[in-house]
DRENDO-1510 file (C-alpha; in Angstrom, 1 decimal, always signed):
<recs>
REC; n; res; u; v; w
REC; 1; UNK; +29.0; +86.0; -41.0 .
REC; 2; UNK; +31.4; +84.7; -43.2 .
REC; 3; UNK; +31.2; +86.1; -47.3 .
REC; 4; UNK; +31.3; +83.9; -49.9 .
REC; 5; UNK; +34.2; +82.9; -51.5 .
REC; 6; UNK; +35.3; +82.9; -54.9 .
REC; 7; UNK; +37.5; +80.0; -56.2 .
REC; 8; UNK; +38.4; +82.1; -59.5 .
REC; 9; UNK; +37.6; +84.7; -61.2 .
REC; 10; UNK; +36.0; +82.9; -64.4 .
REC; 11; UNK; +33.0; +84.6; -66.1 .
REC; 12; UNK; +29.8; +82.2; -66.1 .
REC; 13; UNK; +29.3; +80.4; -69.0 .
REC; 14; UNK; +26.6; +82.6; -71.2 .
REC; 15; UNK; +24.7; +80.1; -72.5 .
REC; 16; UNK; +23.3; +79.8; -68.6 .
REC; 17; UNK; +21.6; +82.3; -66.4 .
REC; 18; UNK; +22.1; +81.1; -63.5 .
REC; 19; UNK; +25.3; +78.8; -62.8 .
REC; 20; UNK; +26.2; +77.4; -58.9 .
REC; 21; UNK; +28.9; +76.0; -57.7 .
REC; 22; UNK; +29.6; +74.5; -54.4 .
REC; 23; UNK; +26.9; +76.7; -52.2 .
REC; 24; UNK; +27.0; +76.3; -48.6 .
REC; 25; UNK; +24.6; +78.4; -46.4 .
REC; 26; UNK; +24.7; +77.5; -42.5 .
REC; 27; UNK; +21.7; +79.0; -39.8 .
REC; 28; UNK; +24.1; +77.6; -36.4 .
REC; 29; UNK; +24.3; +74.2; -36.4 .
REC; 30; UNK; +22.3; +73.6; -39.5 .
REC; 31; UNK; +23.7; +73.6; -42.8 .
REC; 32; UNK; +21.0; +74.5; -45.0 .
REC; 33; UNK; +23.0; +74.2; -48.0 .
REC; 34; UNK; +25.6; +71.8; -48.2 .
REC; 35; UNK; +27.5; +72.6; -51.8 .
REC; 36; UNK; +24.9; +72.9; -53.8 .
REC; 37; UNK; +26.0; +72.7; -58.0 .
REC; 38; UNK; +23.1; +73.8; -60.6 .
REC; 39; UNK; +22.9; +75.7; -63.9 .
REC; 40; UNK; +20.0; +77.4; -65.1 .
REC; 41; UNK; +19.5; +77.7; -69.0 .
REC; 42; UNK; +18.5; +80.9; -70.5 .
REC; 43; UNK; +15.1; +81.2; -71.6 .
REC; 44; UNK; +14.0; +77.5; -69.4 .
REC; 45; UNK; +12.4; +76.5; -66.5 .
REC; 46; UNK; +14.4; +74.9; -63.4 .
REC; 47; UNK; +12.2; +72.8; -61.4 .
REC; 48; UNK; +13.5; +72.7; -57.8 .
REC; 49; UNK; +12.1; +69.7; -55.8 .
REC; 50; UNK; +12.8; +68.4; -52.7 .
REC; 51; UNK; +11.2; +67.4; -49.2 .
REC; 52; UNK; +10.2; +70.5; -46.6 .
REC; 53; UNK; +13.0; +71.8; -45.3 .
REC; 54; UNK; +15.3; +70.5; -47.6 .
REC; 55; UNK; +16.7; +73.9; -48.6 .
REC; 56; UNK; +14.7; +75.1; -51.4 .
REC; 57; UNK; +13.6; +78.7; -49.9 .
REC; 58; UNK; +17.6; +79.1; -48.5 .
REC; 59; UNK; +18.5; +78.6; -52.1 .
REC; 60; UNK; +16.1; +80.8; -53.2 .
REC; 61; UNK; +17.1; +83.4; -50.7 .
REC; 62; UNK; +20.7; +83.1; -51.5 .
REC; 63; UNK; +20.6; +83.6; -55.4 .
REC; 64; UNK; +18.0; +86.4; -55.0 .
REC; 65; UNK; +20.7; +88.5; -52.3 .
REC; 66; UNK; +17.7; +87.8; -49.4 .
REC; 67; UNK; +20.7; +85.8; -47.7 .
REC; 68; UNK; +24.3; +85.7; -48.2 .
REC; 69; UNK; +25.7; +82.4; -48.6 .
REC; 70; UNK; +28.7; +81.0; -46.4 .
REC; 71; UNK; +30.8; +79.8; -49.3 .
REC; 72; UNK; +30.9; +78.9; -52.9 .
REC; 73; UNK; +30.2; +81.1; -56.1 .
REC; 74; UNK; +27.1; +81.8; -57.7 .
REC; 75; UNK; +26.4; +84.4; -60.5 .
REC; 76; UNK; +22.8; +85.1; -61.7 .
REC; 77; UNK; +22.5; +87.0; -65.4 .
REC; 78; UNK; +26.1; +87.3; -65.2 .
REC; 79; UNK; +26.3; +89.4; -61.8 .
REC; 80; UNK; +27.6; +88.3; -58.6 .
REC; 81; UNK; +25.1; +87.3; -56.1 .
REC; 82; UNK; +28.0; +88.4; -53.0 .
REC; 83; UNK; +29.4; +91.2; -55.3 .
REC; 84; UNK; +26.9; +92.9; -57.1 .
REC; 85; UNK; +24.2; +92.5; -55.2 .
REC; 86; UNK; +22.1; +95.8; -56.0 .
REC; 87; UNK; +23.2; +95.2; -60.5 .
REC; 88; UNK; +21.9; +91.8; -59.9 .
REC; 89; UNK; +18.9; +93.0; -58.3 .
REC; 90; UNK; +17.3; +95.1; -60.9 .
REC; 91; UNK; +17.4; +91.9; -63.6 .
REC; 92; UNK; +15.6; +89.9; -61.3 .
REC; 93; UNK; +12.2; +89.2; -60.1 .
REC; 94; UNK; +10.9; +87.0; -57.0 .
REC; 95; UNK; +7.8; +85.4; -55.2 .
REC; 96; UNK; +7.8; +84.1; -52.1 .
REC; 97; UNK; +5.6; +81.7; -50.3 .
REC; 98; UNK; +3.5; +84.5; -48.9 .
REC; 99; UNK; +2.6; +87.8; -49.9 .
REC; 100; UNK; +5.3; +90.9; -49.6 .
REC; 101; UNK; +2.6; +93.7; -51.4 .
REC; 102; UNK; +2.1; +96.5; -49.4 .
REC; 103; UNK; -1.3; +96.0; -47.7 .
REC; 104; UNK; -2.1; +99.8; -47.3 .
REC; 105; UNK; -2.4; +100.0; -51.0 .
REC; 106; UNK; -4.4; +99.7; -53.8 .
REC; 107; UNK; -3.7; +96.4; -56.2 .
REC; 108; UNK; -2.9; +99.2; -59.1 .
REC; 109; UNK; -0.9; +101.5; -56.7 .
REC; 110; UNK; +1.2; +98.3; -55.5 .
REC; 111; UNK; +2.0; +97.3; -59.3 .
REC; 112; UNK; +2.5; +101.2; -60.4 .
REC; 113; UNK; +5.0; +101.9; -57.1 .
REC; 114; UNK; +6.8; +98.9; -58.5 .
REC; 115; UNK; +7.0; +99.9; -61.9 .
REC; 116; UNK; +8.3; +103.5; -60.8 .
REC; 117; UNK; +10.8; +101.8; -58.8 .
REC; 118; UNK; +12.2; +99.7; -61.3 .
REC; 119; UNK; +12.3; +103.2; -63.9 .
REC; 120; UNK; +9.6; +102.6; -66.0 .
REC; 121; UNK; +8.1; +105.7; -67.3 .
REC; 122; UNK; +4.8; +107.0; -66.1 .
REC; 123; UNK; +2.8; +105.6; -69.2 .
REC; 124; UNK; +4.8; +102.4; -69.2 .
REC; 125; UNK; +4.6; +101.5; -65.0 .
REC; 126; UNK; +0.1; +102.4; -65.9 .
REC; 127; UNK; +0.4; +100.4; -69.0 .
REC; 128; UNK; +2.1; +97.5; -67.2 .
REC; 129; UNK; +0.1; +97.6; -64.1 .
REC; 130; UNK; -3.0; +97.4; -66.5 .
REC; 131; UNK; -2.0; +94.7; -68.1 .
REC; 132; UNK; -1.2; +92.6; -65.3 .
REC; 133; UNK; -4.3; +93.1; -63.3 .
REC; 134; UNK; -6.3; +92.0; -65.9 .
REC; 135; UNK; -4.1; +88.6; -67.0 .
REC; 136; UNK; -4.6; +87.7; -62.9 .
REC; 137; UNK; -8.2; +88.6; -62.9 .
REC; 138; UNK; -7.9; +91.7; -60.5 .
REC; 139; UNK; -9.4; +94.2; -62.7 .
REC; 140; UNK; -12.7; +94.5; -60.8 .
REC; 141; UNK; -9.9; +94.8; -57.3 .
REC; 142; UNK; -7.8; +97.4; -59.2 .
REC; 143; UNK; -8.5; +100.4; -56.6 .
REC; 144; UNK; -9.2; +98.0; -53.4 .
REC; 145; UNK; -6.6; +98.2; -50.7 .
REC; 146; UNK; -4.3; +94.7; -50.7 .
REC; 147; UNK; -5.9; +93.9; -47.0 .
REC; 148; UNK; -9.0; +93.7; -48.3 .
REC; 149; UNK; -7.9; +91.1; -50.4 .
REC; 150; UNK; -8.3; +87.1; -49.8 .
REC; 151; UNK; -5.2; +85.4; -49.7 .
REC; 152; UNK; -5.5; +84.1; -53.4 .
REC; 153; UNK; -5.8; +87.6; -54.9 .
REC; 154; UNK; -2.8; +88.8; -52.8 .
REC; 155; UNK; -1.0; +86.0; -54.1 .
REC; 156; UNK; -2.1; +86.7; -57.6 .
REC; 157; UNK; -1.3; +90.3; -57.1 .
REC; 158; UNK; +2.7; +89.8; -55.6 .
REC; 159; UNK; +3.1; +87.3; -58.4 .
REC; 160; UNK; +2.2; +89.8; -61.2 .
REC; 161; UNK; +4.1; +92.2; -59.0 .
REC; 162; UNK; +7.3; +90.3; -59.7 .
REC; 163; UNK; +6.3; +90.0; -63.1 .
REC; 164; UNK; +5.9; +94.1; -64.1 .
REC; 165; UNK; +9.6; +94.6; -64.6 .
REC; 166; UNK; +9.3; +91.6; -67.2 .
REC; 167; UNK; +12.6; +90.4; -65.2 .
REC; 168; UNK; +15.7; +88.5; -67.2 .
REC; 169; UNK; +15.3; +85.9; -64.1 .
REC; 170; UNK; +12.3; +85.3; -61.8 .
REC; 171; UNK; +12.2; +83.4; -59.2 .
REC; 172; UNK; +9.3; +81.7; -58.1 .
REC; 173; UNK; +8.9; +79.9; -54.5 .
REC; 174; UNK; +5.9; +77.4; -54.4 .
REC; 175; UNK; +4.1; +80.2; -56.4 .
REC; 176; UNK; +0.7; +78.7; -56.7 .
REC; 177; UNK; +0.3; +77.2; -53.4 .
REC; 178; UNK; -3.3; +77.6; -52.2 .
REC; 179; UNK; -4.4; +78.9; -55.7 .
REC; 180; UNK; -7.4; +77.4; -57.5 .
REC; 181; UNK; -7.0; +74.9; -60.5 .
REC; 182; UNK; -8.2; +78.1; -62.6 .
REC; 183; UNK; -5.6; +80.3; -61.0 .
REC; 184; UNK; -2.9; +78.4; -60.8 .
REC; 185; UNK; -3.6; +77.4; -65.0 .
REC; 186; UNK; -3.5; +81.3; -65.4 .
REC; 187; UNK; -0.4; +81.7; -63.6 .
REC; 188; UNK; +1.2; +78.7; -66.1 .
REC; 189; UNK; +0.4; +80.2; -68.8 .
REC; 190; UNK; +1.9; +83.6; -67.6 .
REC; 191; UNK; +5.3; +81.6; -67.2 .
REC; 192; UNK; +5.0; +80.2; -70.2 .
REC; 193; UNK; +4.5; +83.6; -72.1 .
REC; 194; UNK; +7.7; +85.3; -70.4 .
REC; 195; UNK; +10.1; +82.4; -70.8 .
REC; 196; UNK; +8.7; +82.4; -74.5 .
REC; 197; UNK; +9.7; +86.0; -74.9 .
REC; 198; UNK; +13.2; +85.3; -73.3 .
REC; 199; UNK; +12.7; +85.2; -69.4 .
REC; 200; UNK; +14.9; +82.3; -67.5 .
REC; 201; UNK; +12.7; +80.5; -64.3 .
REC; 202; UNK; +13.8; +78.9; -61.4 .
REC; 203; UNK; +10.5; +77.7; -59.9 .
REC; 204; UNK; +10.2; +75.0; -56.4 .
REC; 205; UNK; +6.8; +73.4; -56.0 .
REC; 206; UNK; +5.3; +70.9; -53.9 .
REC; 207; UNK; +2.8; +70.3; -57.2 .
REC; 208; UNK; +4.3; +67.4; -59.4 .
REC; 209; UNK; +2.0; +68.4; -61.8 .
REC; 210; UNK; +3.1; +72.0; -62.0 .
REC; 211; UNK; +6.5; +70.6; -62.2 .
REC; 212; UNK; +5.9; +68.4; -65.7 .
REC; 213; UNK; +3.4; +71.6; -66.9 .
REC; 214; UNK; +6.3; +74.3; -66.5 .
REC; 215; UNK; +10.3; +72.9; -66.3 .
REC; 216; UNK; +13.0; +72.0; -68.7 .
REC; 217; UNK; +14.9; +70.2; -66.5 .
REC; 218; UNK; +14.5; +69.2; -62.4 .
REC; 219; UNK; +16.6; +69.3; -59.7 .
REC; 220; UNK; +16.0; +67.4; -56.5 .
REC; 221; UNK; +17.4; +68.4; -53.2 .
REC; 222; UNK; +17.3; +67.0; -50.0 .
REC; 223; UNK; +19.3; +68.3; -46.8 .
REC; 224; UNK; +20.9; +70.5; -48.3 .
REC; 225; UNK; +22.2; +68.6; -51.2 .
REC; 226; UNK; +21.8; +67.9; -55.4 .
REC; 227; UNK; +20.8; +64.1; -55.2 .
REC; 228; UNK; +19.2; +64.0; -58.8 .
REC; 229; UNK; +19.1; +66.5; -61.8 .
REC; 230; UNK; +17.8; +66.1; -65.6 .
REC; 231; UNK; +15.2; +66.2; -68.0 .
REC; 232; UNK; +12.2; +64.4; -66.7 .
REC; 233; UNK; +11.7; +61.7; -69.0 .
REC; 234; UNK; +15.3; +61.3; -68.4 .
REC; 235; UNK; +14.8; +61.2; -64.3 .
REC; 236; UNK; +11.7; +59.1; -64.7 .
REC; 237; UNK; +13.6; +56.3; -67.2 .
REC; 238; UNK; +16.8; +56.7; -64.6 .
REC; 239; UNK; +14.4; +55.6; -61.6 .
REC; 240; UNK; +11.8; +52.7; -63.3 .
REC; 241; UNK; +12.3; +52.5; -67.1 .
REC; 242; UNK; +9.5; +52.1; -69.4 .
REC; 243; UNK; +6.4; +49.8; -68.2 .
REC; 244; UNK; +4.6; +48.2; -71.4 .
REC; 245; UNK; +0.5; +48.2; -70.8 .
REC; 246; UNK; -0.7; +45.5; -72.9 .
REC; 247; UNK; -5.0; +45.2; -73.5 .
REC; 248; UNK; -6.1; +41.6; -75.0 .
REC; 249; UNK; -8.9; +41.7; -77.2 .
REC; 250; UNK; -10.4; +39.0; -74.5 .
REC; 251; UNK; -9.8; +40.1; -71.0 .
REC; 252; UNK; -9.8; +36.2; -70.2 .
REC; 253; UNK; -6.5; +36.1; -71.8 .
REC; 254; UNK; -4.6; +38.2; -69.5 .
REC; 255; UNK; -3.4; +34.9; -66.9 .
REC; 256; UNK; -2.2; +32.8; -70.1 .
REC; 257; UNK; -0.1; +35.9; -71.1 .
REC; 258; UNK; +0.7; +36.5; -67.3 .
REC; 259; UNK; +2.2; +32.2; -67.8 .
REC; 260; UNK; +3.6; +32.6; -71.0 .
REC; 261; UNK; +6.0; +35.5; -70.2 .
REC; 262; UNK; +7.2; +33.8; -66.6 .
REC; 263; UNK; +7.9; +30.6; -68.4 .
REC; 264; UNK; +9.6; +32.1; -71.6 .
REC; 265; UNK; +12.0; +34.0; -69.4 .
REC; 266; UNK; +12.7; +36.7; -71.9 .
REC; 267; UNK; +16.2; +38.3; -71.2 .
REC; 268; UNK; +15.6; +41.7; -68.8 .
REC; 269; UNK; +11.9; +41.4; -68.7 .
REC; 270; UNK; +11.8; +40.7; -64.7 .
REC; 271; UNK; +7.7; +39.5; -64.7 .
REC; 272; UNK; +4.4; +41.0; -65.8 .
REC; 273; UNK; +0.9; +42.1; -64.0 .
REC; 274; UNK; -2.0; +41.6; -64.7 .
REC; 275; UNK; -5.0; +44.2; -64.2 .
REC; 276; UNK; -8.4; +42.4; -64.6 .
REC; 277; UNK; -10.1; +45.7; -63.7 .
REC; 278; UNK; -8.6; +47.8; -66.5 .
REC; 279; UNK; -8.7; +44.3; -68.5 .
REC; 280; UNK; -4.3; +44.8; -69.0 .
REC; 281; UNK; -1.0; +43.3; -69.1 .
REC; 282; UNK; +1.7; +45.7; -67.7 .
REC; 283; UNK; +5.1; +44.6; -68.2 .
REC; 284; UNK; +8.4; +46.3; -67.0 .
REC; 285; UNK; +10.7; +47.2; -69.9 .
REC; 286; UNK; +14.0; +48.7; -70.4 .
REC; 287; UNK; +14.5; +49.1; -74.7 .
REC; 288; UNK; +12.8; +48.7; -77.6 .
REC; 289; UNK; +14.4; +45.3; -78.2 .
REC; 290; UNK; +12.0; +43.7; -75.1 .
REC; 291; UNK; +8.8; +45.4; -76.4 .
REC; 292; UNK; +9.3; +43.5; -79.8 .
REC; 293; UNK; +10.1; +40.2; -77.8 .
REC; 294; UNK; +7.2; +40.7; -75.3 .
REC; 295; UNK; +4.9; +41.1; -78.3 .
REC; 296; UNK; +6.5; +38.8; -80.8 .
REC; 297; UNK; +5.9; +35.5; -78.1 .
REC; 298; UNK; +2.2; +36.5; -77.1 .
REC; 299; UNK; +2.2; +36.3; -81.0 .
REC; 300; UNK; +3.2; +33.1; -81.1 .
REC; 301; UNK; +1.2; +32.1; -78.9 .
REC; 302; UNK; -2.1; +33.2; -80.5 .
REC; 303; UNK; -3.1; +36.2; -78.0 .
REC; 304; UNK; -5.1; +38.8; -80.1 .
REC; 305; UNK; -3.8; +42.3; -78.9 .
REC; 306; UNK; -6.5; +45.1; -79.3 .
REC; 307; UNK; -4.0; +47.7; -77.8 .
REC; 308; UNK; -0.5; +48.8; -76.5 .
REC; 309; UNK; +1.4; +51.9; -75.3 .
REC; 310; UNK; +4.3; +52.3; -73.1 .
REC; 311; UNK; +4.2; +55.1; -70.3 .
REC; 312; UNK; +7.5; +56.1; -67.8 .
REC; 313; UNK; +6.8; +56.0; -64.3 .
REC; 314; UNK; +4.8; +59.2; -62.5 .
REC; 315; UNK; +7.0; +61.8; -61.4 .
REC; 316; UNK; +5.0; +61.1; -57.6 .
REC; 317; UNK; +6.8; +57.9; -58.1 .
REC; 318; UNK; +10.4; +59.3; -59.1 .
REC; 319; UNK; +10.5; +61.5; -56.2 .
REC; 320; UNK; +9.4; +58.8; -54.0 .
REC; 321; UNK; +12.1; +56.6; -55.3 .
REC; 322; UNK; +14.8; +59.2; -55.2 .
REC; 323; UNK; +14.3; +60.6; -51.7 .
REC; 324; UNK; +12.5; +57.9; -49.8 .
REC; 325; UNK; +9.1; +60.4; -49.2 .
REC; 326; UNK; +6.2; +61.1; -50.6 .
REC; 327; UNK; +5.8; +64.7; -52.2 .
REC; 328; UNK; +4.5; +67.1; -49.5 .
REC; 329; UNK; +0.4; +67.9; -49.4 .
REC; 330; UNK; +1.5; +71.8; -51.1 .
REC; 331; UNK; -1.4; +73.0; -48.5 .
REC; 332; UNK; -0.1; +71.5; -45.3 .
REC; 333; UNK; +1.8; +74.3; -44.6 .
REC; 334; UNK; -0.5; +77.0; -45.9 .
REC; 335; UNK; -3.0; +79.3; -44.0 .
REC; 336; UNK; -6.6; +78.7; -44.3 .
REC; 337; UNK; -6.9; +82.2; -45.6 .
REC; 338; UNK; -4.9; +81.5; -49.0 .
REC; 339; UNK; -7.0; +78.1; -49.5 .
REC; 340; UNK; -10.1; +80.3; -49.8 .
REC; 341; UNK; -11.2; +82.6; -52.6 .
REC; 342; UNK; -13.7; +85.1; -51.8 .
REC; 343; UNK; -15.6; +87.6; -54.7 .
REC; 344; UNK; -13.8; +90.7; -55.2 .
</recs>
């Protein structure tokens, strides 16, 4: 296998955690990764999107030292992912799409071994593993063996496993895939705490949900390449723009207005809908200066207007726009066993 190749010998800048540039990763004829670019602030949350097997995982793999890429540069917390692997290792945490605990032991042992292994001292690695159990609900499963464990416990306990070394970077793969609402809610609000005490995450989901709930910023990939990155708002206004949702104080009106905005022919407002089931008007906008001239002629002519709002389009619908695909059902590729949650 080819190593990857360093086109200079510039540090990263330091106000990012993680900073790509040009990663290629090939598996024969495929190229998983097909020079990839993306920077990671510190102390945010990356949201990597992207179809199934659009190279999410390989990426994951790749900054995480799980797989060495083919080409291009990559440092993560200011190490070398090709050239200092094991420094870059100990400032880092990861879960995959499937457990990685050791099945033989005890949820506690799992999280103390852990601990020990990443030098905390004996109180600290007892403290931590504590702590931990209880934020994922696993207190009650503390001295149970892992394989007696359904698949959402074990994927509660190798998340709070990556968590115990309260790593500068964590990575998390689809990490609450097959996790109930209640779960998954607990495992946002663990995200939340760490990045609020410093911690940098690079999370992929299939949820669009957990997307909006978690990330700074979104990336979307798709064979292997960046085809979108940004803020959200910024990637929903990029794809639809704002759409203006208009309620009439007589549901009756909503035709006339539906008329009075096709004949005016207002400059950039393309056409309206009208929803007689929600009793509203929704009209496509792009600034400020069309709201006021949508509003301004109904005005004029005499609709009453009990309510309006503007709302971006659905990030569903921006990934749909951007890639040509529907997001993936997060359970499709997920055993039956992590769907189900049994009593510990």
């Amino acid at each position: 296998m080819v190593g990857m190749t360093r086109n200079d010998n510039t540090p990263p800048n330091g106000s990012h955690a993680v900073q790509v540039r040009g990663l290629v990763k090939h598996y024969g004829e495929t190229k998983a990764l097909d020079g990839v670019d993306l920077d990671v602030r510190e102390g945010t949350v990356l949201g990597v999107l992207g179809p199934n097997g659009a190279g999410k995982t390989t990426l994951v793999r790749c900054l995480s030292t799980l797989e060495v890429p083919d080409a291009g540069t990559a440092f993560v917390a200011g190490y070398d992912v090709v050239r200092q692997p094991r420094q870059l290792r100990r400032t880092i945490g990861l879960t995959g799409q499937y457990a990685s605990v050791d099945e033989k032991l005890s949820g506690w042992e799992n999280l103390y071994m852990i601990g020990r292994l990443l030098d905390l001292s004996r109180k600290d690695a007892r403290t931590r593993a504590d702590e931990l159990l209880e934020r994922f609900s696993l207190t009650e499963a503390a001295k149970k063996a892992a394989m007696h464990y359904s698949g959402g416990m074990r994927r509660r306990l190798d998340l709070a496993a990556s968590m115990i070394g309260r790593p500068a970077v964590l990575y998390l793969d689809e990490p609450t895939t097959g996790l109930d609402p209640r779960t998954r809610n607990e495992v946002w609000d663990e995200v939340q705490r760490m990045v609020a005490e410093g911690a940098t995450v690079l999370l992929t989901t299939q949820y669009m949900e957990e997307a909006e709930q978690l990330a700074s910023e979104l990336t979307i990939i798709d064979r292997g390449r960046v085809i979108a990155n940004g803020k959200v708002d910024d990637l929903k206004a990029r794809v639809g723009g704002r759409t203006l949702k208009i309620r009439p104080v007589s549901a009756a009106d909503l035709p006339g207005m539906a008329r009075s905005l096709a004949e005016a022919g207002l400059d950039g407002v393309a056409g309206s809908q009208a929803v007689p089931d929600e009793g509203v008007l929704l009209v496509p906008i792009l600034s400020d200066e069309q709201l006021t001239a949508v509003v301004g002629l109904l005005a004029t002519r005499g609709y009453q207007i009990a309510d309006l709002g503007t709302y971006l389009p659905s990030l569903d619908e921006v990934f749909l726009s951007i890639t040509g695909q529907k997001p993936s059902s997060p359970e499709e590729s997920v055993p039956t066993e992590q769907t189900e949650e049994v009593a510990a």
